[in-house]
TORRO-149204 format. One record per residue: residue number from 1; x, y, z of N, C-alpha, C, O in turn. Coordinates in steps of 0.02 Angstrom, whole numbers, always signed. Layout:
// TORRO-149204
- n n_px n_py n_pz ca_px ca_py ca_pz c_px c_py c_pz o_px o_py o_pz
- NUM X Y Z X Y Z X Y Z X Y Z
...
***
This chain:
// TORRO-149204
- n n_px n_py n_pz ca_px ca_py ca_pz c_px c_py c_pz o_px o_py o_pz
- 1 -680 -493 +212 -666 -432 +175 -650 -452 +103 -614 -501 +94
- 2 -666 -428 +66 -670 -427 -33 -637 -377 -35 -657 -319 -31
- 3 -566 -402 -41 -535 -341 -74 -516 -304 -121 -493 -247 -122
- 4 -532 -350 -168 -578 -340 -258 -625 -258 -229 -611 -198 -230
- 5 -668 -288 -212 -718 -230 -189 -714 -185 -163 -742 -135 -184
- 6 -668 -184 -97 -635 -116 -75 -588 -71 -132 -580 -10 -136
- 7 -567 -115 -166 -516 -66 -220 -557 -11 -267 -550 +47 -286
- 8 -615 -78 -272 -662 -45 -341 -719 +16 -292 -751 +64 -315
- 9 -714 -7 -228 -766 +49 -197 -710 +105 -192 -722 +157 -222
- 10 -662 +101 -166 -615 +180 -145 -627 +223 -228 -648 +281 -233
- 11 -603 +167 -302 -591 +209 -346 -665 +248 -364 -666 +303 -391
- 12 -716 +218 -350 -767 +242 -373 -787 +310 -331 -806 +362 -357
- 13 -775 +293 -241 -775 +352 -210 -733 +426 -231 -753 +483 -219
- 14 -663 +402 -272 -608 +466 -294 -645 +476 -348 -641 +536 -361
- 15 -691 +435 -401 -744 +480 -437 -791 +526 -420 -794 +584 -441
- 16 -836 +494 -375 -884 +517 -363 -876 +579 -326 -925 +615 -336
- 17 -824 +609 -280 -783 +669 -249 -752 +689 -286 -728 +733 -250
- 18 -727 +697 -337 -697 +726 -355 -616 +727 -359 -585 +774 -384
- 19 -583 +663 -328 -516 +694 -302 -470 +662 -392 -491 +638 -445
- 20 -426 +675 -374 -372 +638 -446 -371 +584 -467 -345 +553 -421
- 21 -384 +543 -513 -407 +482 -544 -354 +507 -618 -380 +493 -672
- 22 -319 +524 -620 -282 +525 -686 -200 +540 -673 -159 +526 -717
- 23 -181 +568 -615 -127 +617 -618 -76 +548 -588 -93 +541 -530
- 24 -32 +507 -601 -15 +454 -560 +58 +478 -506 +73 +466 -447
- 25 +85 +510 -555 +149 +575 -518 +124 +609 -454 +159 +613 -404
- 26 +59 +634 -458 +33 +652 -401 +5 +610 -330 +24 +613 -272
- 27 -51 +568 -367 -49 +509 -321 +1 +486 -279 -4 +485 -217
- 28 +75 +457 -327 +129 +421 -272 +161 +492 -236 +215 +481 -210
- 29 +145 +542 -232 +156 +606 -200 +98 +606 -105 +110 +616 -46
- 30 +47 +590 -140 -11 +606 -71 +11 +552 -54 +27 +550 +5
- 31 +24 +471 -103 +24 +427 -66 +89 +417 +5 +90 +393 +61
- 32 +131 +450 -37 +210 +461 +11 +178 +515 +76 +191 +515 +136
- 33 +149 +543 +52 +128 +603 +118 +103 +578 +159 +129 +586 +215
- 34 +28 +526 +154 +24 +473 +193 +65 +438 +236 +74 +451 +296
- 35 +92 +390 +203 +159 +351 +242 +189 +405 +314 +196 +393 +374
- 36 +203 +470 +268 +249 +513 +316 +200 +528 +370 +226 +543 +424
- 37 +130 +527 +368 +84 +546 +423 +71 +491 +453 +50 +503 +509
- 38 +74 +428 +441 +81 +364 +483 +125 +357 +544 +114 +343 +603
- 39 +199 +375 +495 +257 +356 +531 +249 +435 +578 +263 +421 +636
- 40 +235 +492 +574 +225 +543 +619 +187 +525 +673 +209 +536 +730
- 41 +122 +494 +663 +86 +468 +728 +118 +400 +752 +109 +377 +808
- 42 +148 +377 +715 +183 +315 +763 +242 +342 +812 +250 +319 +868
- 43 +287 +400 +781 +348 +435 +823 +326 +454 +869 +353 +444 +924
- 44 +249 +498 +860 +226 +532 +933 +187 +482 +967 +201 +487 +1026
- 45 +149 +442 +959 +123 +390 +996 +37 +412 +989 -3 +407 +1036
- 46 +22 +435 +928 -35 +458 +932 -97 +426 +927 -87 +375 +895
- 47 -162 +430 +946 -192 +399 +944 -241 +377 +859 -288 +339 +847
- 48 -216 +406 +832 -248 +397 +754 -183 +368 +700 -173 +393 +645
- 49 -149 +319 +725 -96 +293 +713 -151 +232 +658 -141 +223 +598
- 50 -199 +201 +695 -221 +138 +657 -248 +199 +586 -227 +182 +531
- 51 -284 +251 +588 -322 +278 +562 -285 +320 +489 -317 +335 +439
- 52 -211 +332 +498 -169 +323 +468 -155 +291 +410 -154 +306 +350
- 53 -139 +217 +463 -108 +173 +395 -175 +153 +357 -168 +123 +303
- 54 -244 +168 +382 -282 +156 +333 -291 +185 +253 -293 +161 +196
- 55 -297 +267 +293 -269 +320 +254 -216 +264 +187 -237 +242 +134
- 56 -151 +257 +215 -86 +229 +150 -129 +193 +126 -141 +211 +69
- 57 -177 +123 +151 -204 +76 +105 -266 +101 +74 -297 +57 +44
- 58 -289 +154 +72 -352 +193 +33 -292 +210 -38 -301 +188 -95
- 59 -242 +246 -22 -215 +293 -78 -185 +228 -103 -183 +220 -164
- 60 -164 +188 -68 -94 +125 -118 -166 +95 -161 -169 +84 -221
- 61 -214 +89 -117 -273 +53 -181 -315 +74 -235 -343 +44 -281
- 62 -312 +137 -217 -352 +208 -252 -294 +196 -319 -315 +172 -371
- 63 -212 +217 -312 -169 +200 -357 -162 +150 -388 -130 +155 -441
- 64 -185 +93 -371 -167 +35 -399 -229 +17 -455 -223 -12 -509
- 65 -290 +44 -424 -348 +42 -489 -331 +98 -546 -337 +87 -606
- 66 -310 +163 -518 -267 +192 -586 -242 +167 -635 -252 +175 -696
- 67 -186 +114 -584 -122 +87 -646 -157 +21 -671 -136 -2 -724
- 68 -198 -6 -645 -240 -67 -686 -231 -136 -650 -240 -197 -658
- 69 -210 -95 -612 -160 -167 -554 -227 -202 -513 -260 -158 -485
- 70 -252 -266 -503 -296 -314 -454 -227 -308 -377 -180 -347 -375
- 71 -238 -257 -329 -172 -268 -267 -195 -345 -244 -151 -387 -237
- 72 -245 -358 -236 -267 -429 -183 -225 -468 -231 -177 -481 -194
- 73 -212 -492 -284 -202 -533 -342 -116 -516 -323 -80 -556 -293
- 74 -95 -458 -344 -14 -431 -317 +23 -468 -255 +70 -507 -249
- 75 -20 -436 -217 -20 -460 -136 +4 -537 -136 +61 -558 -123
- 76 -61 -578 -155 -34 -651 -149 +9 -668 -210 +12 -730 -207
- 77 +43 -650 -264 +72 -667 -290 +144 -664 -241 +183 -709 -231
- 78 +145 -617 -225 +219 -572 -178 +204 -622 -135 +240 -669 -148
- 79 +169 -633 -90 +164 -668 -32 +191 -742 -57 +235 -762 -19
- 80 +178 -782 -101 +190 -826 -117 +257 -822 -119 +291 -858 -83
- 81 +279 -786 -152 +352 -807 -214 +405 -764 -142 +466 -772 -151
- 82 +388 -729 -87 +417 -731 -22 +440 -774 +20 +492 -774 +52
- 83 +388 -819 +17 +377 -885 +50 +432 -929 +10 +474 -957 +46
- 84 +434 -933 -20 +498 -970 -85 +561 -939 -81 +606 -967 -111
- 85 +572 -891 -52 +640 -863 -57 +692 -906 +17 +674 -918 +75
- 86 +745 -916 -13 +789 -946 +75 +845 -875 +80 +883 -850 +38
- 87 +832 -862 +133 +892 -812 +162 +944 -822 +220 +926 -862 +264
- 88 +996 -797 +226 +1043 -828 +263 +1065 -741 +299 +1069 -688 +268
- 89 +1074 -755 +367 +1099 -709 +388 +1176 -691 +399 +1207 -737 +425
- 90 +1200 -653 +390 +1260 -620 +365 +1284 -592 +390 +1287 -541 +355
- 91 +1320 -580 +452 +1314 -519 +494 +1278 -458 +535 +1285 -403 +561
- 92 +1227 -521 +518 +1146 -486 +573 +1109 -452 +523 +1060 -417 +537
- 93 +1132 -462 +463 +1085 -448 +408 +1066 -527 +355 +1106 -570 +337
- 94 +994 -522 +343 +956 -564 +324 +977 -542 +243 +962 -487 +220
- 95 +1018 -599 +200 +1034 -594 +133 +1001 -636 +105 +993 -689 +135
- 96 +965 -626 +28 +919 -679 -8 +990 -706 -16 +1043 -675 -11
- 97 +976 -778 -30 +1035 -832 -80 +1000 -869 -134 +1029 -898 -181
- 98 +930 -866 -125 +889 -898 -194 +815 -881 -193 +784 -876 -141
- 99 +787 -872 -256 +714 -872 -255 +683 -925 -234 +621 -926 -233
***
């Protein structure tokens, strides 16, 4: 999977349909509505649960070519500098103590 390419295919698809390519207030709006329809089919046990969170990663990537953002590039930066963090648990909660 090229996820360069999936980003640049979703934004071209929200051209080519028509949907919002400018409004970004709105976007993190559908994109939250998403999420909430994920976590709705996960509460009920529904069967369009995978079909869902695809849904969040269409809109989080659709948004992220808005804001100018490469997510694959994001992604492994975060993933990295995660991997580098040490945490100590605290009372059954997991506390950073260093990057």
């Amino acid at each position: 999977m090229d996820m360069k390419q999936i980003q640049k295919d979703i934004w071209q698809n929200k051209v080519n349909k028509g949907f919002n390519t400018t409004d970004v207030n709105k976007e993190f709006c559908l994109l939250y509505g998403e999420v909430a329809e994920a976590h709705d089919a996960y509460r009920k046990k529904k069967d369009d649960l995978g079909e869902e969170l695809a849904d969040v990663a269409i809109y989080l990537m659709g948004l992220s070519e808005m804001l100018g953002f490469d997510l694959e590039d994001e992604i492994m930066n975060k993933v990295s500098k995660n991997a580098k963090r040490v945490y100590k648990n605290i009372d059954g909660v997991n506390v950073r103590i260093s990057d």
